[in-house]
Backbone atoms as SQL, in Angstrom:
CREATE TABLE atoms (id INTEGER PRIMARY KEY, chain TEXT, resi INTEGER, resn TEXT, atom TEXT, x REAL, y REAL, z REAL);
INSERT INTO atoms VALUES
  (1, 'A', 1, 'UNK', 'N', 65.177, 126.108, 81.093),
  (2, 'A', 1, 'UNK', 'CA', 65.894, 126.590, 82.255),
  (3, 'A', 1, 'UNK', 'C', 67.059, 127.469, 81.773),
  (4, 'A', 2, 'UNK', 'N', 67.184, 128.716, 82.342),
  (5, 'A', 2, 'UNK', 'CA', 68.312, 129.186, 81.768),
  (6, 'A', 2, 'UNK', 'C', 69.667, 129.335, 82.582),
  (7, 'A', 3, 'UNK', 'N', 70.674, 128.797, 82.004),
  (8, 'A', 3, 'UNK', 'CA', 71.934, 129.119, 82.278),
  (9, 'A', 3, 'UNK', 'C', 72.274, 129.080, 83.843),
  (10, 'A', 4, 'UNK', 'N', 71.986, 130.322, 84.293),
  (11, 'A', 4, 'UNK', 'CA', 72.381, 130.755, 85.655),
  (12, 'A', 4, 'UNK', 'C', 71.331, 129.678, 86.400),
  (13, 'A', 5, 'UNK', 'N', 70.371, 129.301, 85.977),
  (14, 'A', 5, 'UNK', 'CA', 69.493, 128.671, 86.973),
  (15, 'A', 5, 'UNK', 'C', 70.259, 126.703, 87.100),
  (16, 'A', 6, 'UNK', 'N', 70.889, 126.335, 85.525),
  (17, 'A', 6, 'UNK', 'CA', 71.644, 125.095, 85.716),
  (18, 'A', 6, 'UNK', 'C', 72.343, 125.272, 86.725),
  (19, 'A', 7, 'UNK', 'N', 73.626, 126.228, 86.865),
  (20, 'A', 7, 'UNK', 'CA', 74.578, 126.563, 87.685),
  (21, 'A', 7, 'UNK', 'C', 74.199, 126.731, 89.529),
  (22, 'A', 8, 'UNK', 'N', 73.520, 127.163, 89.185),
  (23, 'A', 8, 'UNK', 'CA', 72.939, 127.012, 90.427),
  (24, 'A', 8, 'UNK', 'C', 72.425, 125.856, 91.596),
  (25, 'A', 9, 'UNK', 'N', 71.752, 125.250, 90.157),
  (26, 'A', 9, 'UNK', 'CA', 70.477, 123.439, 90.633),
  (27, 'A', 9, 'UNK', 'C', 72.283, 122.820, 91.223),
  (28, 'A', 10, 'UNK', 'N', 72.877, 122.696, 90.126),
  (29, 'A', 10, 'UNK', 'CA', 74.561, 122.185, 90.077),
  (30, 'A', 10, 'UNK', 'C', 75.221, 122.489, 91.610),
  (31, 'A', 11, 'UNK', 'N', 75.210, 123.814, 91.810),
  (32, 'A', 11, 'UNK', 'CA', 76.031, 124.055, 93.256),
  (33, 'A', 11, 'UNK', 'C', 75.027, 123.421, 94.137),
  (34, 'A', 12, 'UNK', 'N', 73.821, 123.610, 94.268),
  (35, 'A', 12, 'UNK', 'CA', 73.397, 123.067, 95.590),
  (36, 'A', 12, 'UNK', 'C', 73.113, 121.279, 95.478),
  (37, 'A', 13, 'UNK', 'N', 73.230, 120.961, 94.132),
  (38, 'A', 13, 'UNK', 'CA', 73.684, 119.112, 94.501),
  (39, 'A', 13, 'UNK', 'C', 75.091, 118.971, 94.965),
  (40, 'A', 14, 'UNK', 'N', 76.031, 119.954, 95.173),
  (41, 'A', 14, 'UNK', 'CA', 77.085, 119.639, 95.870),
  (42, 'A', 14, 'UNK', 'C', 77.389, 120.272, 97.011),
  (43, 'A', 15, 'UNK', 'N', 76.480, 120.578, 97.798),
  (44, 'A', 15, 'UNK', 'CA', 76.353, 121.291, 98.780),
  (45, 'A', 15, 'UNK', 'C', 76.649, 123.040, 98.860),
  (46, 'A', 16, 'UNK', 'N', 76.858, 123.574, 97.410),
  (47, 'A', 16, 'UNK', 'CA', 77.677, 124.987, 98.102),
  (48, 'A', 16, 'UNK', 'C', 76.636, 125.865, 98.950),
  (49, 'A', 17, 'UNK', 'N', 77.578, 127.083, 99.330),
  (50, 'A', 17, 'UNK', 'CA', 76.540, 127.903, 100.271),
  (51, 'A', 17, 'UNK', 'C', 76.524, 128.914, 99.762),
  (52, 'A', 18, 'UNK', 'N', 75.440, 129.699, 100.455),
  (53, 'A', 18, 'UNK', 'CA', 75.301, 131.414, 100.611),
  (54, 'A', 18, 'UNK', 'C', 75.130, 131.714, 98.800),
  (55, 'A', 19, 'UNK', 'N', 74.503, 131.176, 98.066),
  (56, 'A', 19, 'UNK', 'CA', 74.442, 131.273, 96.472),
  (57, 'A', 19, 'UNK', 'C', 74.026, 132.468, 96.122),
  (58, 'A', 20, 'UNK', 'N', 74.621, 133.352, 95.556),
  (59, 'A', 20, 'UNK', 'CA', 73.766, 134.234, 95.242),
  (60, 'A', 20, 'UNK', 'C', 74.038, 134.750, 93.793),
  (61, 'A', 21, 'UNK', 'N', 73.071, 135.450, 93.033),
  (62, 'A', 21, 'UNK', 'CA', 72.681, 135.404, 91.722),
  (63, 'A', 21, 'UNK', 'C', 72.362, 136.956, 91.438),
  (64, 'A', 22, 'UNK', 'N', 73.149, 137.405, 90.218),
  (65, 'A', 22, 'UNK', 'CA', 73.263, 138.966, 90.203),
  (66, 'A', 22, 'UNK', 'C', 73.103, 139.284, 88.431),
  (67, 'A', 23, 'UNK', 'N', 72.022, 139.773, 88.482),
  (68, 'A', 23, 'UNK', 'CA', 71.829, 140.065, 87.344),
  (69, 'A', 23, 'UNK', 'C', 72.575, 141.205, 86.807),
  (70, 'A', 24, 'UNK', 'N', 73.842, 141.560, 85.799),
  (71, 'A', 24, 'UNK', 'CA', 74.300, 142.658, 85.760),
  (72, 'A', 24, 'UNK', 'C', 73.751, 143.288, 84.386),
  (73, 'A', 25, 'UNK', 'N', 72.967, 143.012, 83.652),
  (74, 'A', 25, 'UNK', 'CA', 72.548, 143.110, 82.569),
  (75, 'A', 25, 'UNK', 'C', 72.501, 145.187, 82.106),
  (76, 'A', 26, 'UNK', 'N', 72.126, 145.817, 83.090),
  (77, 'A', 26, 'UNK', 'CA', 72.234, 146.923, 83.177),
  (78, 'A', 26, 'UNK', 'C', 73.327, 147.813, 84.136),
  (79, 'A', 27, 'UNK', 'N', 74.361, 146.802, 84.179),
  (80, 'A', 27, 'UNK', 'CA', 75.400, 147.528, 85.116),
  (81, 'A', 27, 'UNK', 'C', 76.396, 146.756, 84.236),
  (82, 'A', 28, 'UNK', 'N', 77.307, 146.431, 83.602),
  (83, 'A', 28, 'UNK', 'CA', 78.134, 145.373, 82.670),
  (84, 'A', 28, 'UNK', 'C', 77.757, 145.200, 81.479),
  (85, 'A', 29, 'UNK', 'N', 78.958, 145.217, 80.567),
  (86, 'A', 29, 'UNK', 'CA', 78.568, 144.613, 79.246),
  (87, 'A', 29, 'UNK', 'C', 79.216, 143.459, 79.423),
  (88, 'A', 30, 'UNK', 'N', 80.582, 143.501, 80.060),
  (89, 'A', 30, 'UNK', 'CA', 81.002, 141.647, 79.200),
  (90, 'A', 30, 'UNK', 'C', 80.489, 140.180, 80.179),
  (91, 'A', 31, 'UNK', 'N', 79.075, 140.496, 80.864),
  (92, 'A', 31, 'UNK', 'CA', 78.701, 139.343, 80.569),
  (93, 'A', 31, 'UNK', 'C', 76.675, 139.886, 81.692),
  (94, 'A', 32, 'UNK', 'N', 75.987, 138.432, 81.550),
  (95, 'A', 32, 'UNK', 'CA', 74.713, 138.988, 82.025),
  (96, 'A', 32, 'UNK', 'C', 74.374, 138.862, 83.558),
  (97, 'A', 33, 'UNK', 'N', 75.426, 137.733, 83.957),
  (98, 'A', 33, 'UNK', 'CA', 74.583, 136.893, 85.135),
  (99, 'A', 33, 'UNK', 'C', 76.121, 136.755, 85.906),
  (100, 'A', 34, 'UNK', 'N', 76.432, 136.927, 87.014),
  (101, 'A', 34, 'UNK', 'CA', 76.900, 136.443, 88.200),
  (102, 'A', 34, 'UNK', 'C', 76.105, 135.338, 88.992),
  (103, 'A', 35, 'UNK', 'N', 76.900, 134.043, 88.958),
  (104, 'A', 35, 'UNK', 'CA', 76.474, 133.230, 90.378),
  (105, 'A', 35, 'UNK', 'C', 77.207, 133.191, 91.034),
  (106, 'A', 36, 'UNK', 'N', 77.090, 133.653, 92.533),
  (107, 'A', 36, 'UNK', 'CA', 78.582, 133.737, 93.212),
  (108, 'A', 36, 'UNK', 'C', 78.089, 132.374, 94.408),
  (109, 'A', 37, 'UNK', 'N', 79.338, 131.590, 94.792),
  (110, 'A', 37, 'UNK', 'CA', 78.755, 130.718, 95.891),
  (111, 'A', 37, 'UNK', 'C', 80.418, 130.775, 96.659),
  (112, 'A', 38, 'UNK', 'N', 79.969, 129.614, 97.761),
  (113, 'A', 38, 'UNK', 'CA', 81.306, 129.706, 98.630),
  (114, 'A', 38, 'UNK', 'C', 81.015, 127.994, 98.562),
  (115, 'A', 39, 'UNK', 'N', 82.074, 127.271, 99.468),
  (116, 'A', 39, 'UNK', 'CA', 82.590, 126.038, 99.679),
  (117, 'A', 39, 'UNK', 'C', 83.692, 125.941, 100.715),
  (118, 'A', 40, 'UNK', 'N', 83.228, 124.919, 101.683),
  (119, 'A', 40, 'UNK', 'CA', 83.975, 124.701, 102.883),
  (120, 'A', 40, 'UNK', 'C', 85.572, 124.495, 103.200),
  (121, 'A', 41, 'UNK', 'N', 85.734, 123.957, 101.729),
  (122, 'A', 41, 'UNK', 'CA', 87.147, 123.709, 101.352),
  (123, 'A', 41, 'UNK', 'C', 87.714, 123.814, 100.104),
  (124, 'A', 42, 'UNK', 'N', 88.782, 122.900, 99.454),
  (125, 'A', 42, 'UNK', 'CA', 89.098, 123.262, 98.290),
  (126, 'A', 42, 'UNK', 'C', 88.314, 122.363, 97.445),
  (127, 'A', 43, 'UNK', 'N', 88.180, 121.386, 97.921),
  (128, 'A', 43, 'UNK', 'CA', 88.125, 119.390, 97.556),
  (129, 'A', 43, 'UNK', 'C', 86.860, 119.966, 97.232),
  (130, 'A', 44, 'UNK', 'N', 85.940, 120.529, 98.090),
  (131, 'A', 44, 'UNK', 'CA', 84.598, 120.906, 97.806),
  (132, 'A', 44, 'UNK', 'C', 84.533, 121.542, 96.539),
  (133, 'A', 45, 'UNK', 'N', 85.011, 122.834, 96.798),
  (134, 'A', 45, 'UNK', 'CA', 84.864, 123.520, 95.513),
  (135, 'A', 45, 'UNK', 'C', 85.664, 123.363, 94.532),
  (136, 'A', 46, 'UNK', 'N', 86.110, 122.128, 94.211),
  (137, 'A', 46, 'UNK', 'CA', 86.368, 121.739, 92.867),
  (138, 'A', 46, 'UNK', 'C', 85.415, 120.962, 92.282),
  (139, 'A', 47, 'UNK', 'N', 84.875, 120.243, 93.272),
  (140, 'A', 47, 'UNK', 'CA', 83.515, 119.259, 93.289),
  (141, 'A', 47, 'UNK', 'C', 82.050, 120.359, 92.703),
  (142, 'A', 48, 'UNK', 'N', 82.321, 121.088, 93.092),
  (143, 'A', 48, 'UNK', 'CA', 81.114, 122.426, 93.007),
  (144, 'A', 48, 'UNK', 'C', 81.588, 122.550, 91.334),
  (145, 'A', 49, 'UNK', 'N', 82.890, 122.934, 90.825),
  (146, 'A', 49, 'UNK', 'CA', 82.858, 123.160, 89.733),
  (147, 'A', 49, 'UNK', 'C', 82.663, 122.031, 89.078),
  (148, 'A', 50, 'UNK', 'N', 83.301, 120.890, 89.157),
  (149, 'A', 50, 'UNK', 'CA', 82.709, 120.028, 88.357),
  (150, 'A', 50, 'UNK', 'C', 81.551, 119.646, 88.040),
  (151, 'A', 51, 'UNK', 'N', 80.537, 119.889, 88.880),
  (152, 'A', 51, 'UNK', 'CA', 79.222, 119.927, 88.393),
  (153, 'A', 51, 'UNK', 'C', 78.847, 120.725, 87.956),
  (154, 'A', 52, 'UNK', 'N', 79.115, 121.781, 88.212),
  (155, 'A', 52, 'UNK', 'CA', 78.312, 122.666, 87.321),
  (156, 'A', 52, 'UNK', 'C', 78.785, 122.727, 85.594),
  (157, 'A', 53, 'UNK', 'N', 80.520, 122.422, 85.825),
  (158, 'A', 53, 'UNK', 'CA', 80.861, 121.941, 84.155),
  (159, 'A', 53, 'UNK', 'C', 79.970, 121.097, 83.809),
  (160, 'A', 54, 'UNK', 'N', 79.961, 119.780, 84.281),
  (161, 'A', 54, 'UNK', 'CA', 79.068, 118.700, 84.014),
  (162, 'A', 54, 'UNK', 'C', 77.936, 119.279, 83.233),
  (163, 'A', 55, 'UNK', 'N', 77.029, 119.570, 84.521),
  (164, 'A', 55, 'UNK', 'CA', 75.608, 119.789, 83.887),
  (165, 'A', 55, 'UNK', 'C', 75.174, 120.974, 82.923),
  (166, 'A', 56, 'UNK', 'N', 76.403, 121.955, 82.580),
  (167, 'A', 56, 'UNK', 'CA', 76.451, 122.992, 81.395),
  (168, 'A', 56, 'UNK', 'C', 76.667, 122.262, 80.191),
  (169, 'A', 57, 'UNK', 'N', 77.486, 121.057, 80.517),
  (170, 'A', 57, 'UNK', 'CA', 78.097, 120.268, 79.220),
  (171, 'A', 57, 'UNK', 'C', 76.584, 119.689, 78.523),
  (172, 'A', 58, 'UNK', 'N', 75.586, 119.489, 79.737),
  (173, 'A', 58, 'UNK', 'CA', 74.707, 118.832, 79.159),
  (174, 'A', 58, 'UNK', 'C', 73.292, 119.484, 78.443),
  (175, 'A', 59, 'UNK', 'N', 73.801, 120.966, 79.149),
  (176, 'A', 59, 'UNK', 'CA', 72.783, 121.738, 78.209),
  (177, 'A', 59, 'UNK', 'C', 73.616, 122.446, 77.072),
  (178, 'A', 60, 'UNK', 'N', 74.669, 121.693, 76.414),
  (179, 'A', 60, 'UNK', 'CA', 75.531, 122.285, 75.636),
  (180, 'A', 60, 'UNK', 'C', 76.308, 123.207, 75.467),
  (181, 'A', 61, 'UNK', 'N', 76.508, 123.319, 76.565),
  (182, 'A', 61, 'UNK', 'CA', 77.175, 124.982, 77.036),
  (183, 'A', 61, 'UNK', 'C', 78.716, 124.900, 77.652),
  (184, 'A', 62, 'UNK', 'N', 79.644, 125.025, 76.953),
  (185, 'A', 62, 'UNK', 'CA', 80.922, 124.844, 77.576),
  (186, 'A', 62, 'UNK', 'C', 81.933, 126.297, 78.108),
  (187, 'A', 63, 'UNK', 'N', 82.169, 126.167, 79.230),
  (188, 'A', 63, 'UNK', 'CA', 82.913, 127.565, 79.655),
  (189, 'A', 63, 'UNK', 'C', 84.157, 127.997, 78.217),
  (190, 'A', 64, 'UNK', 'N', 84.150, 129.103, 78.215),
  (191, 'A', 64, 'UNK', 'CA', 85.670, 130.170, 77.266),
  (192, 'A', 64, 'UNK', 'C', 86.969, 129.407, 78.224),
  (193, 'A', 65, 'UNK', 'N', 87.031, 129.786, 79.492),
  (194, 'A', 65, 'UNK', 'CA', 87.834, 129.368, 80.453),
  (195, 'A', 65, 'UNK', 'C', 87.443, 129.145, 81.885),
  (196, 'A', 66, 'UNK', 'N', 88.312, 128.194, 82.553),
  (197, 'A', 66, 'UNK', 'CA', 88.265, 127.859, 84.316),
  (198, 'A', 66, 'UNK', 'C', 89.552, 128.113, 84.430),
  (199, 'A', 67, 'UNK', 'N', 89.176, 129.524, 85.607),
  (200, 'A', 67, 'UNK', 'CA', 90.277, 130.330, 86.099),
  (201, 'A', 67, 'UNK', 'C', 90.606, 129.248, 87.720),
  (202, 'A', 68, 'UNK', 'N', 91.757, 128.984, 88.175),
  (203, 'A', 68, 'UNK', 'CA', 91.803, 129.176, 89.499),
  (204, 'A', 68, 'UNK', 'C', 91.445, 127.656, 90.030),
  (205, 'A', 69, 'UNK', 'N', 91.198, 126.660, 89.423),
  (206, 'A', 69, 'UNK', 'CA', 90.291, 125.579, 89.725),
  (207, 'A', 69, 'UNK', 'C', 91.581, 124.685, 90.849),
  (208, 'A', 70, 'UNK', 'N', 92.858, 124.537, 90.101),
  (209, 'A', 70, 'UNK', 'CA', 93.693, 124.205, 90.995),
  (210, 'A', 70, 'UNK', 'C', 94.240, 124.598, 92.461),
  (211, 'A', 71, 'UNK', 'N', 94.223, 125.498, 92.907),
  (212, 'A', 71, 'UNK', 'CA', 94.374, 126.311, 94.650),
  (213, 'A', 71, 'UNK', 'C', 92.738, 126.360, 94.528),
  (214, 'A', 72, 'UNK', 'N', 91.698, 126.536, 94.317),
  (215, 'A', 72, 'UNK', 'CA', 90.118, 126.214, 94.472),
  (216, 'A', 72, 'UNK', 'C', 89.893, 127.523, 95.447),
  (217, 'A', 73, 'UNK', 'N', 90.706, 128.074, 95.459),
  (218, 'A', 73, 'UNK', 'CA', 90.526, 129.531, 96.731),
  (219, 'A', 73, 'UNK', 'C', 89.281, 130.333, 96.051),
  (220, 'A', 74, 'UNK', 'N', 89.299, 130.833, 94.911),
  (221, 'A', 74, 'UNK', 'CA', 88.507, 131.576, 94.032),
  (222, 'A', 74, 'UNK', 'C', 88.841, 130.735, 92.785),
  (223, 'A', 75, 'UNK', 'N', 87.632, 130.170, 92.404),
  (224, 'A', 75, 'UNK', 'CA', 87.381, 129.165, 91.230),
  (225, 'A', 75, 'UNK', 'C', 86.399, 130.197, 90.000),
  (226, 'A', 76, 'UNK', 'N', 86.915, 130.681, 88.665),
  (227, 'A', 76, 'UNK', 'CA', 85.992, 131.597, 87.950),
  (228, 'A', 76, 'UNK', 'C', 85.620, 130.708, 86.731),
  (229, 'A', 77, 'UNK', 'N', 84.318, 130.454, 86.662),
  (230, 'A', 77, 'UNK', 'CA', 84.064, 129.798, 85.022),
  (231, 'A', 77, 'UNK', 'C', 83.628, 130.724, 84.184),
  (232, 'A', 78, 'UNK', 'N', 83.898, 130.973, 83.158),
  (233, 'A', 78, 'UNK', 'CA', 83.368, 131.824, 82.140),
  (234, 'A', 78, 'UNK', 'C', 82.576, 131.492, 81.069),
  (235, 'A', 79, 'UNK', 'N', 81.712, 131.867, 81.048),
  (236, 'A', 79, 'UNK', 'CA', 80.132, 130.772, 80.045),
  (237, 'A', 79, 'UNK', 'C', 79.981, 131.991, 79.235),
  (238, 'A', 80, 'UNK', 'N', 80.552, 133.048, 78.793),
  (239, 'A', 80, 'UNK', 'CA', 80.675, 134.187, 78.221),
  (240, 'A', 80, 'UNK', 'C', 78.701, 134.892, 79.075),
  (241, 'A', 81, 'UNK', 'N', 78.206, 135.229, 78.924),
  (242, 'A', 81, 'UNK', 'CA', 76.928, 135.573, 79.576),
  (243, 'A', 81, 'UNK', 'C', 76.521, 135.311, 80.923),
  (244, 'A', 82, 'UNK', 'N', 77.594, 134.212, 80.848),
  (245, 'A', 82, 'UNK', 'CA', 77.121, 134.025, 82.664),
  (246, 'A', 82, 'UNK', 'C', 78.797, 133.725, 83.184),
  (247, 'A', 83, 'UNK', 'N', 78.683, 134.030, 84.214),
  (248, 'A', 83, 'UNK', 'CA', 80.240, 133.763, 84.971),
  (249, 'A', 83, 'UNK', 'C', 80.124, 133.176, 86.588),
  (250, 'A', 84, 'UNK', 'N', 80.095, 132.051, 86.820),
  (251, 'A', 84, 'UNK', 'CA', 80.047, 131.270, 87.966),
  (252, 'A', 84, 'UNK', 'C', 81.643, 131.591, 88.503),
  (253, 'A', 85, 'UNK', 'N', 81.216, 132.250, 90.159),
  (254, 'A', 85, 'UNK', 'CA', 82.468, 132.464, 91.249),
  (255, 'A', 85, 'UNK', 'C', 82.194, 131.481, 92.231),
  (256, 'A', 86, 'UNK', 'N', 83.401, 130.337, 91.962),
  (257, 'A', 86, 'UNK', 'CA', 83.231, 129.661, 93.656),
  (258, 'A', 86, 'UNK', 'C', 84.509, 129.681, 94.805),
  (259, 'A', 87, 'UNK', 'N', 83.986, 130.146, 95.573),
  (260, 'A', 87, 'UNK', 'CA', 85.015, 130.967, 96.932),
  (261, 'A', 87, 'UNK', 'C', 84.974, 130.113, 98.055),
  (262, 'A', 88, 'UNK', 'N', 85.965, 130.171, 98.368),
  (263, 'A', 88, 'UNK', 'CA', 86.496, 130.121, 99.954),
  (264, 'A', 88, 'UNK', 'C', 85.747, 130.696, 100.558),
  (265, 'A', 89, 'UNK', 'N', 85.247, 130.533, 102.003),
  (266, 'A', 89, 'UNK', 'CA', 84.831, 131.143, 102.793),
  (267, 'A', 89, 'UNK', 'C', 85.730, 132.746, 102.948),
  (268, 'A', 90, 'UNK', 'N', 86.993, 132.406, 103.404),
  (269, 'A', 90, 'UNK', 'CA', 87.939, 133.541, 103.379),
  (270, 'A', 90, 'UNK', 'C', 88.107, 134.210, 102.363),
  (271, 'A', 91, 'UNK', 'N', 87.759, 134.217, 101.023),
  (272, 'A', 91, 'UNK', 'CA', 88.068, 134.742, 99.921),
  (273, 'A', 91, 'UNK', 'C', 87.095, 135.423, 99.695),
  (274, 'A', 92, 'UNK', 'N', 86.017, 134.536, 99.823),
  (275, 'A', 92, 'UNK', 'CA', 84.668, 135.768, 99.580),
  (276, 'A', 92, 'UNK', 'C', 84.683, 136.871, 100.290),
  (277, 'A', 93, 'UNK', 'N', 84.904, 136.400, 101.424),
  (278, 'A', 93, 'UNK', 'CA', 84.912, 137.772, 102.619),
  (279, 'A', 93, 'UNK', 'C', 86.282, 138.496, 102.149),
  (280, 'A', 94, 'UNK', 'N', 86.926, 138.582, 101.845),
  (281, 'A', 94, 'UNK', 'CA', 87.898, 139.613, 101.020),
  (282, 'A', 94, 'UNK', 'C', 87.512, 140.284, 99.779),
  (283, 'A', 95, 'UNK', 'N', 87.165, 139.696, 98.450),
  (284, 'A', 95, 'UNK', 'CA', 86.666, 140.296, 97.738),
  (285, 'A', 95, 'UNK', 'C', 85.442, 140.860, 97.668),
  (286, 'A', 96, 'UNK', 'N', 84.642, 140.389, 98.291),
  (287, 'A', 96, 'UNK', 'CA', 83.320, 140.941, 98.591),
  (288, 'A', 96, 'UNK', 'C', 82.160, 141.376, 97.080),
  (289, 'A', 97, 'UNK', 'N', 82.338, 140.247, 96.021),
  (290, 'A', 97, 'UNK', 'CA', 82.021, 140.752, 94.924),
  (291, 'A', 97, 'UNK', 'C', 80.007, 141.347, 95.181),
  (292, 'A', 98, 'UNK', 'N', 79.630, 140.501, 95.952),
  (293, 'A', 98, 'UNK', 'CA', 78.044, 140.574, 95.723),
  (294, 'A', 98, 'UNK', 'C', 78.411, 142.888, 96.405),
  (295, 'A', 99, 'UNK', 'N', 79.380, 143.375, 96.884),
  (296, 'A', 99, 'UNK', 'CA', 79.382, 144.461, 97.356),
  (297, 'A', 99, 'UNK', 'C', 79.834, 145.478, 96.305),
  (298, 'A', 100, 'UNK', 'N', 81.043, 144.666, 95.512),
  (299, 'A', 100, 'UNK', 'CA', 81.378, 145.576, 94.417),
  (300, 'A', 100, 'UNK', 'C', 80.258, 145.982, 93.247),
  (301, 'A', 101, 'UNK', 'N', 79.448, 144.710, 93.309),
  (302, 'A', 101, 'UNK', 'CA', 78.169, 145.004, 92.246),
  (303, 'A', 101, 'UNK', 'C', 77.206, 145.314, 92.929),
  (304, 'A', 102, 'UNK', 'N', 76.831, 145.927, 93.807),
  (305, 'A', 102, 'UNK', 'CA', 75.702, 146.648, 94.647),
  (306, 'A', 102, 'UNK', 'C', 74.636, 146.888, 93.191),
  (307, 'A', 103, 'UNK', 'N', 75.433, 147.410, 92.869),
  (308, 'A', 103, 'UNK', 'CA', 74.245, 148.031, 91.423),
  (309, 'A', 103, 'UNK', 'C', 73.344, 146.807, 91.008),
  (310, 'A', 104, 'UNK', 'N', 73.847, 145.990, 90.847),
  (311, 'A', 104, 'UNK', 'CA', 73.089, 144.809, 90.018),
  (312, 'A', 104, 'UNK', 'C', 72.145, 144.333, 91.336),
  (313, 'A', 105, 'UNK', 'N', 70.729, 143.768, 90.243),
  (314, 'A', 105, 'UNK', 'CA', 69.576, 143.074, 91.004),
  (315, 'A', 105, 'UNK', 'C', 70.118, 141.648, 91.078),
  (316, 'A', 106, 'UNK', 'N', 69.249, 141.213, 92.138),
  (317, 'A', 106, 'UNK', 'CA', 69.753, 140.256, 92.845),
  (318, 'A', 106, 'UNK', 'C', 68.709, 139.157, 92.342),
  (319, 'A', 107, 'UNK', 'N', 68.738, 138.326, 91.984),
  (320, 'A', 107, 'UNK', 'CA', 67.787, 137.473, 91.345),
  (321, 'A', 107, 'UNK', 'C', 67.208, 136.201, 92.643),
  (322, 'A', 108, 'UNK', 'N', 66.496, 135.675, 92.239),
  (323, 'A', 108, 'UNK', 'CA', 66.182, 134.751, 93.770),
  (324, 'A', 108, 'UNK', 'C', 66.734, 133.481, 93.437),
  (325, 'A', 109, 'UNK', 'N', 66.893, 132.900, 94.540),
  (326, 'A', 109, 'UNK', 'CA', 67.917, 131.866, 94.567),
  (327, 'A', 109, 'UNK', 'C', 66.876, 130.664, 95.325),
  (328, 'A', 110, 'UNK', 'N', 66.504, 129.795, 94.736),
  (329, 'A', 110, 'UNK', 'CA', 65.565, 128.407, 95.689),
  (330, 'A', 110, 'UNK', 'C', 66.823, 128.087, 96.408),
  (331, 'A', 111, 'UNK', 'N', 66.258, 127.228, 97.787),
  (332, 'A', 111, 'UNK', 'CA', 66.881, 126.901, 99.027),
  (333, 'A', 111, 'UNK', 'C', 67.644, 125.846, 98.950),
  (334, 'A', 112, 'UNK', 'N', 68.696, 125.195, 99.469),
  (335, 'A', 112, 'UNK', 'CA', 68.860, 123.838, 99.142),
  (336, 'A', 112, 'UNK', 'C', 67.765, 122.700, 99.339),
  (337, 'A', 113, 'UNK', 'N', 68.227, 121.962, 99.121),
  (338, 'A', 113, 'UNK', 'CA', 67.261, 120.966, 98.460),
  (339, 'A', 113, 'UNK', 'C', 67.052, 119.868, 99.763);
């Protein structure tokens, strides 16, 4: 399983939403994979990151850094190749990253579970 696909299985055992998965491999060098998700609150999306730390820890994979985890508004993990965004409802809709990377393919995302 690779990487972006742990991060992913991870957000939707904690309910996040709207997941989406951006391959930048030909639009970016400093890294391959965007998973961007949102979360209802903060409590949530700290819960969202902790699993997905969790279950990276267990495919041996530990983030460079976790940006933001405390205010949980915009939560950034950095896995150097892959970079998990978990947002606020309100935050996403401000930054609008899945818009800034238009360029990048969009990889498919299974449904929650």
């Amino acid at each position: 399983m690779e990487a972006w696909q742990v991060a992913v299985e991870a957000a939707l055992a904690k309910k996040a939403e709207d997941i989406a998965v951006l391959d930048l491999r030909d639009v970016a060098s400093f890294t391959d994979t965007f998973v961007i998700c949102s979360g209802l609150n903060s409590r949530q999306n700290q819960a969202i990151s902790d699993e997905v730390e969790q279950q990276m820890k267990v495919e041996g994979k530990r983030p460079a850094s976790i940006e933001g985890y405390q205010q949980a508004e915009w939560i950034l993990m950095d896995y150097g190749d892959l970079i998990v965004h978990i947002f606020s409802v309100r935050a996403r809709n401000y930054y609008e990253l899945g818009r800034l990377w238009k360029a990048a393919r969009r990889l498919s995302v299974p449904k929650e579970n």
